[in-house]
N, C-alpha and C positions, 0 to 999 in steps of 0.2 A: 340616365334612364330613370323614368319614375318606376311606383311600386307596382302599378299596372301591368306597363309593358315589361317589367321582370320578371310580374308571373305566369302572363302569356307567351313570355321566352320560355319560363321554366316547364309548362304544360305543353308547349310542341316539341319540345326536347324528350319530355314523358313519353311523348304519344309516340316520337320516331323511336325513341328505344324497345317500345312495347311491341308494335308492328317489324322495326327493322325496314322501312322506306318512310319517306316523307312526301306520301301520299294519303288523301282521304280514302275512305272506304267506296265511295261511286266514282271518284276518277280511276282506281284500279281496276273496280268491275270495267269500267267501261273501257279501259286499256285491253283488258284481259280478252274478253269478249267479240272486241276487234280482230284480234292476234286470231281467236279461236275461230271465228268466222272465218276467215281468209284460210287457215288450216283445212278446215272441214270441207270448202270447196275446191282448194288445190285437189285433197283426197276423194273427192266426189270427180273431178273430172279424169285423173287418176284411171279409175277405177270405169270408169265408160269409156274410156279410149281400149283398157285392157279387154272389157267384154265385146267392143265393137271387132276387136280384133279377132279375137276367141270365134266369133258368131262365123266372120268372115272366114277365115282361114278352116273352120270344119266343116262350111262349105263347099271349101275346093278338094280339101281330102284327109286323110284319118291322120297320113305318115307328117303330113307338114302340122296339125296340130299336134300329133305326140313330140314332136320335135322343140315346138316352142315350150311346148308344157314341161320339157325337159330343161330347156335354155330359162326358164321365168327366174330359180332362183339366184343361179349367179345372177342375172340383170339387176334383180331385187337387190344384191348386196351392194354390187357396182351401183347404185342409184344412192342408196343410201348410203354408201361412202362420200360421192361427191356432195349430196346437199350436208354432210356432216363437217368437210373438209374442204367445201366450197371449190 
């Protein structure tokens, strides 16, 4: 190895210990970003399926939404168990 490429070894060695990945700074945003977009719309539809149901069902009557409204948080814990524990 010349003196060069030792110290372009030695400077992404810097860089990965500094950061902790061996990633640039716009390939992580743009990893990040991905991830966080696909996030946001999982939870965006989410969250329209809950209100369509909401809409619907107090429509039909008082006792069947007191009922879900009652059942929502165990669902909620049961839901995010499985995407926790796949």
């Amino acid at each position: 190895m010349n003196q060069k490429e030792m110290n372009q070894t030695k400077m992404n060695q810097t860089k990965m210990n500094q950061t902790g990945m061996n990633q640039t700074g716009a390939s992580f945003f743009r990893q990040f970003f991905s991830l966080y977009i696909a996030l946001v719309l999982q939870n965006v539809v989410t969250l329209s399926v809950n209100l369509t149901d909401n809409v619907m069902l107090g429509a039909y009557s008082e006792t069947s939404l007191a009922g879900v409204a009652a059942a929502t948080p165990s669902v909620f814990v049961y839901q995010m168990r499985l995407a926790a524990f796949g």
